[in-house]
Every structure is written in structure tokens, then in C-alpha cells.
N, C-alpha and C positions, 0 to 999 in steps of 0.2 A: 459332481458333474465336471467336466471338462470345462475350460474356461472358455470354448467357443462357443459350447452350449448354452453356457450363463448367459453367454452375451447376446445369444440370439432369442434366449427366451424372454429376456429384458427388454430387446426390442419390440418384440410381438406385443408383450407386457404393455408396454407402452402406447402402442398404437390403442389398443384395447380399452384402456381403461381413461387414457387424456385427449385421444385425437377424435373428432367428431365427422370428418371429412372420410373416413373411411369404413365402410360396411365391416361388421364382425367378420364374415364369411372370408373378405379378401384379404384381410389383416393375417388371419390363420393360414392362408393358400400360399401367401406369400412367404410368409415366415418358414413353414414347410419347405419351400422350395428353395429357402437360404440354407435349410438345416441339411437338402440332400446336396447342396455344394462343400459345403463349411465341416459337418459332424461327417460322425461313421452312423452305416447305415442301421445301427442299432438304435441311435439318436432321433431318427427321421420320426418312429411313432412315437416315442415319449416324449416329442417337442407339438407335436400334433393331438395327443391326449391332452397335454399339461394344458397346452391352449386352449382348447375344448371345454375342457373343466372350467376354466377363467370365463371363459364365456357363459357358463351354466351360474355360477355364485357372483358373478360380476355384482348384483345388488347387497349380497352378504358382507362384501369388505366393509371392516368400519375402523377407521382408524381411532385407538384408544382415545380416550377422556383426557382433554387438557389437565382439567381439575383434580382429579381422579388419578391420573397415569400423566404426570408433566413431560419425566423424562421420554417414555416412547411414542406418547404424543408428538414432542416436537422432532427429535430425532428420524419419526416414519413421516411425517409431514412437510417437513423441512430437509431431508436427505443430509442430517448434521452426526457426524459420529457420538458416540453415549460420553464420550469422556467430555468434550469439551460442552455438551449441553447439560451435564452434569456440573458443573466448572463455573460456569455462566448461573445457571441459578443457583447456585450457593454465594456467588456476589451479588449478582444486578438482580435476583428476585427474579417473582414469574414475570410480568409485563414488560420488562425491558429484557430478558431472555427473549420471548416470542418476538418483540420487534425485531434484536440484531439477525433472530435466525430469520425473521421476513426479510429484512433489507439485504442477507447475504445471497438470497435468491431473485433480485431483482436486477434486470440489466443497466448496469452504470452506465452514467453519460457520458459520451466524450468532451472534455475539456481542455482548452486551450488554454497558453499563459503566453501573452503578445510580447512579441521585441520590441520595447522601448526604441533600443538601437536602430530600427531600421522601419518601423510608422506607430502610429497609434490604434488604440482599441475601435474609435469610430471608426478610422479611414480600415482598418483590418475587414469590419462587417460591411461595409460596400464593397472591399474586394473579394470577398468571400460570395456575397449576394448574386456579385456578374456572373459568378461561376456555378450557381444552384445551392450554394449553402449556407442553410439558415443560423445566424450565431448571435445572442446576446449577451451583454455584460455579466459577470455571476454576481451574485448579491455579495461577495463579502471581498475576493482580493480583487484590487486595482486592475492587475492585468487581467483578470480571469474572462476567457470568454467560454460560454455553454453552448456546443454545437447541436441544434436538435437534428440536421440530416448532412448526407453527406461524409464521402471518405476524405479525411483528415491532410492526408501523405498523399492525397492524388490530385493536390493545387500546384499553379504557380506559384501563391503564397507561401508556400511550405518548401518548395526548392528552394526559393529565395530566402529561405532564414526569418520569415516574418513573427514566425510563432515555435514554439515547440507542445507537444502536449503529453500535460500532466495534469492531475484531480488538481479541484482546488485546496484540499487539503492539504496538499505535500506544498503550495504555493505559498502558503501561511508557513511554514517550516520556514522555509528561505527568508520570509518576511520578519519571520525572529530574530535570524540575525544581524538584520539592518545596518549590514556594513556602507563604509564612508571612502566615496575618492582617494584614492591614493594608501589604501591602507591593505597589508599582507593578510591575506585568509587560508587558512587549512579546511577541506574537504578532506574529513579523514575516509571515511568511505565513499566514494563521486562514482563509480560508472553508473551507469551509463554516464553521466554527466549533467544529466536537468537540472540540479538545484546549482552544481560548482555553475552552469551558465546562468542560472538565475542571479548567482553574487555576483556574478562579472556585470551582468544587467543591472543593478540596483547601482555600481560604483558607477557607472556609466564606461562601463571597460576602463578606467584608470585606474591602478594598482595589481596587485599581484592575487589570484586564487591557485594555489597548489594542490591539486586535483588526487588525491593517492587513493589505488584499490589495489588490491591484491593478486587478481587476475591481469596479466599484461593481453591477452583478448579484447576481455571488458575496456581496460585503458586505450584498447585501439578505439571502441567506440566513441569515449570523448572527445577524442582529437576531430573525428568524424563528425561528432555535434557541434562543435567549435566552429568548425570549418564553413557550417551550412549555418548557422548564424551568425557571421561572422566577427566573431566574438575573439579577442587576440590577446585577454590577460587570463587566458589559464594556462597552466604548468601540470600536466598531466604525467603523474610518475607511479611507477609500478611499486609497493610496498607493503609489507604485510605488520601495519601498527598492531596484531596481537604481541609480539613482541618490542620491549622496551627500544633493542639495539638495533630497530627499522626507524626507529625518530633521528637516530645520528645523522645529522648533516642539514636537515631541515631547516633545522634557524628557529626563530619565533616570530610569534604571530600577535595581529590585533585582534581575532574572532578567531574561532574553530568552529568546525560545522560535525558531528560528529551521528549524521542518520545511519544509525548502528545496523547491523545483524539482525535479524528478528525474528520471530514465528511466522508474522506478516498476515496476521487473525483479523488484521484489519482490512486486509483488501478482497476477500475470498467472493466477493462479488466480481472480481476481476479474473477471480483465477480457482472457476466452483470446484475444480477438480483436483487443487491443492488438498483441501482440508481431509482428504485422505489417503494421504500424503502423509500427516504428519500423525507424531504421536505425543502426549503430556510430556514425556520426558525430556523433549526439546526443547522444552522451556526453560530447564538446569541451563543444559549444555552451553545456550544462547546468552542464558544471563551469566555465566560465566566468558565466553569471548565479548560480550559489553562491557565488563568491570575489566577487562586487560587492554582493550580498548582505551577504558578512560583512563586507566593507569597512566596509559605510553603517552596520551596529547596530552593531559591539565598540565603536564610541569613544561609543555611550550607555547605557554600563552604568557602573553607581558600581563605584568599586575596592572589591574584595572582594566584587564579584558572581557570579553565576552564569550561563554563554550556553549553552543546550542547543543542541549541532544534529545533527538528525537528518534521516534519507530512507527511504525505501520503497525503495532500491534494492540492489541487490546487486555492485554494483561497485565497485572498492578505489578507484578514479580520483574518484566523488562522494563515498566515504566517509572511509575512511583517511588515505588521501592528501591530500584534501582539506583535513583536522583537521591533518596532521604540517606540511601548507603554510603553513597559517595561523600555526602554533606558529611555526616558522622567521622570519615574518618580525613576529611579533609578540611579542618579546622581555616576559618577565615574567608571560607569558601560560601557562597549567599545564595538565594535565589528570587530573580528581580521580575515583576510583576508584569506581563506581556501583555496587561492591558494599556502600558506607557505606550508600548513599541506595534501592536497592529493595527488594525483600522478597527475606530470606533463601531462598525458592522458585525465583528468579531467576538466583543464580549460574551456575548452567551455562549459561547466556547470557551471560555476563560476560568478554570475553578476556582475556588475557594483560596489554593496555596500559590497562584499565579502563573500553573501550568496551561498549557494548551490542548483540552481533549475533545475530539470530533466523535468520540464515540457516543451512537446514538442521535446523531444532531442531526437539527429538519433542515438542513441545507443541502441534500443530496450529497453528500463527500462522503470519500472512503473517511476510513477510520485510522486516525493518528493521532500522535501524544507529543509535544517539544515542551523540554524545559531550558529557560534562559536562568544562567547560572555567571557569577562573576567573581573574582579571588581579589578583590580590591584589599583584602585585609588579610588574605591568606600567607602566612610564614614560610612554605614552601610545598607543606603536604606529604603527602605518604599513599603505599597501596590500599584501596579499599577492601 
């Protein structure tokens, strides 16, 4: 079939079989009437048969046996491609497979993360309130507020720099690195720039964030986020840290922030139309620009520093693995337990080896990974 056709019988499809507000009869007339706009008119009756028929077996659909048939179970139920529900239950088992693929289909909240710099989380939900939108505190970050109504970017609060918004997941990212007044920080990858503003926020704007991505576009947008909360210690510079000889000239640092590249399997409740988009293979590719990544920052950190790195993803190959690789071949190199550094609210996000993973967790948040890593006794190191 032509892909107009597809797309028109998809929609008929639709109305038909999830929409309750419209008669079979006009669902089909309609559709029809798209297919003599859209298709050639050899299309018009095979889009009006096909529908026809759907409306005749409409009670015969039965989508396969969880039990029985896992994979096309969840795959036809959940609109999740084979590879990666495949993928998923070979790790996390049947029951937290069907969760992730539930929660990837449910519409995320908007979440806000408040300017320190410029009011607090109480005074934010009175000013948010005069203007018709509803927002309370999140259960786990500090700044986080959960907006239940209401467009975000169509406040005065929000011209004036009160807030920016991001999940509170990626807000605990930023919270790992728990930088201090007056001390240099790398954002090795920053645009748009939410977390490099979140260190500037946490220092209280005193000291220095160097903002580097690799797109000078992208890098326009930080200066732009900078600008509207008016935030004055980031250094936004154009860079492409896969290579070692883009760190020249940087200097060293007290923190690195290092939210790598990713599949980004964690957020596809934000973006349902990515995950077919991608394919298994991306996963190499990804975790090879994150090992050249950490290659080019670890050797510009001062000893007895701190390297966060974190992903939006939910695979052990960008995550785990990735941190235990690096360990391996970067002798001296530790990693320090982030239940020291988040809010006591956090823990149950906290695993076993001291990482941070929201994957699957009952606090509403997309899905991330940050490990807090430090070379207090590292000799110098090498490539992973």
C-alpha cells in the first residue's frame, strides 16, 4: 500500500475500534472521503471495503496471550517495537516489562524545577495560582514543582526566569553533582542548557559552568536560557569532546557533568514516536561516543574531584556497564554513594552499587541513570 493509504486506514482503524463518540457508519464516510482526496481512485474502494470488513469482525480481534505470547502481546498492545520488548524481557522479566511498556504510554506531567535566584517554590505556586495554574511541590527534588494544569511558557513567571521545565528526574542528575560557590564546572554535553543552569543555580551563580555541545545552534539556545533566568555564570562554548584535542584549552575542573548521548529509552513517554525511530544497533554506536566522551573529560578533572554521568536511558550497555568499564580501566577511579548527596526522599532510587536509577519508580519521572564517580586516588588513567 502506498503510505497515504496506510495512513488513512490507520486512521479509520482508529476511530473504529478506540473512539466511542463516533457511529461506525460516519467513521467509514468519512474516511472515504479522505481516501478520494489523499489516494488514487483505485484506493477509494479498497479503503471502504477494508473498513467494512473491520466493522463486520470488529468483535473477533483478540490481541494474543500475555502468558502465552509475551512478545506480541505487549508489542500489539502497547505499540512497542519486537526488538526492544524483546530486550526488556530478557532483563527486567514479564512484570516490569508490562509496566515500562504501560508507563511509556501514559502522558507525562509537566514539571517545573523553581529559580532559587529569583523566588522560592511557595511564593512560585501563588504566582502560578493568580494566573489559573495548578502546581505542587514533587515528592523527591527540592525545587521540583508538578504542574497538574495549565501552559507552562504562557506565564509571566516563566518570562521572567522564575522557573524552567524539566522532569524531576533529570533534577536529581544536577543534584549529584552538588557543586559549591565559587568552584569551575564542565557540562560536557549542556544544550539546551537546563542542568548547566541548574549548577549555576545550586552555586548560587558564583563560580564558573562551561557549557560545551557540539552544535553551535544548540549553544545558541543556552545563552537564550541564561538570558531568561538570569543566570551570568555559564560559559557556553561550541565543542565536540568526542575528540580528545576539543579539551585543549579548557583548563580543569572541580565537577564534570557528563549527560552523555543516548538512546533516550527513558523518556519515550515524552517522545512515543521516537521509539520507532530507532534500532538495537544504536545502542553500539551510542556506547561507543560515551566511552570517547569520558575518555576526553576524566583527565580534566582535579584529583579529588567529582564526574557525574548520567543518560535518559534504560539500558545496562549505556549505563552500568558503561561506569563498571570505565572503573576497570581507570585504576584509582571510585564510585561514591549518592545516597550521601540527594535528598533523604531519593533513596528508593538509589541501587545497591550507589547509582541513581528511576527506572520503573512510583514517582511519576521519566527514566534515568547518574553515577557519582571520583579519582581521589587515581594515578592518571587511560582510555577505556
Amino acid at each position: 500500500m502506498a503510505p497515504a493509504v496506510q495512513t488513512i486506514l490507520r486512521l479509520g482503524a482508529y476511530q473504529l475500534l478506540f473512539l466511542d463518540r463516533i457511529p461506525p457508519h460516519a467513521a467509514v464516510h468519512e474516511t472515504v472521503a479522505l481516501a478520494k482526496v489523499m489516494a488514487q481512485e483505485v484506493d477509494v474502494g479498497f479503503t471502504n471495503a477494508v473498513l467494512r470488513g473491520l466493522v463486520r469482525r470488529k468483535g473477533e480481534l483478540i490481541v494474543p496471550s500475555l502468558l502465552d505470547r509475551p512478545v506480541d502481546h505487549l508489542t500489539a498492545e502497547f505499540s512497542h517495537p519486537v526488538w526492544m520488548v524483546r530486550r526488556w524481557l530478557k532483563r527486567l522479566g514479564l512484570q516490569r516489562t508490562l509496566a515500562l511498556c504501560r508507563a511509556n504510554n501514559v502522558i507525562p506531567p509537566t514539571t517545573l524545577r523553581v529559580n532559587p535566584l529569583r523566588t522560592t517554590r511557595e511564593r512560585l505556586i501563588e504566582v502560578l495560582a493568580k494566573e489559573g495554574l495548578t502546581a505542587e511541590p514533587c515528592r523527591v527534588s527540592p525545587q521540583g514543582l508538578a504542574l497538574a494544569r495549565g501552559a507552562p511558557a504562557a506565564t509571566r513567571a516563566f518570562s521572567q526566569g522564575w522557573y524552567y521545565v524539566q522532569d524531576e528526574a533529570a533534577q536529581l542528575v544536577g543534584l549529584a553533582v552538588a557543586p559549591q560557590p565559587g568552584e569551575r564546572i564542565l557540562d560536557a554535553c549542556a544544550a539546551p542548557g537546563g542542568k548547566s543552569i541548574h549548577l549555576a543555580e545550586l552555586m548560587g551563580d558564583r563560580g564558573e559552568v562551561v557549557a560545551v555541545d557540539a552544535s553551535a545552534e544548540r549553544v545558541g539556545l543556552i545563552a537564550e536560557n541564561c538570558r531568561r533566568l538570569g543566570v551570568t555564570s555559564v560559559r557556553p562554548v561550541v565543542s565536540d569532546l568526542t575528540r580528545p584535542e576539543a579539551a585543549a584549552g579548557l583548563g580543569r575542573f572541580d565537577r564534570i557533568l557528563l549527560d552523555a548521548p543516548c538512546t533516550a529509552l527513558g523518556v519515550l513517554r515524552r517522545h512515543p514516536e521516537a521509539k520507532w525511530h530507532k534500532t538495537e544497533s544504536l545502542i553500539g554506536r551510542l556506547v561507543a561516543t560515551q566511552r570517547a566522551i569520558l575518555d576526553t573529560v576524566a583527565p580534566l578533572l582535579k584529583r579529588g574531584g567529582v564526574l557525574v554521568y548520567g543518560t535518559c536511558s534504560t539500558e545496562r550497555e549505556e549505563n552500568e556497564e558503561r561506569v563498571e568499564a570505565f572503573l576497570r580501566s581507570h585504576p584509582g577511579w571510585t564510585v561514591q554513594d549518592l545516597r550521601e548527596v540527594l535528598p533523604p526522599a531519593a533513596a528508593p532510587l538509589i541501587t545497591s552499587q550507589g547509582y541513581l536509577s528511576t527506572v520503573g519508580n512510583d514517582f511519576n519521572m521519566d527514566h534515568f541513570f547518574a553515577a557519582r564517580l571520583t579519582n581521589a586516588s587515581a594515578p592518571g588513567g587511560h582510555p577505556a
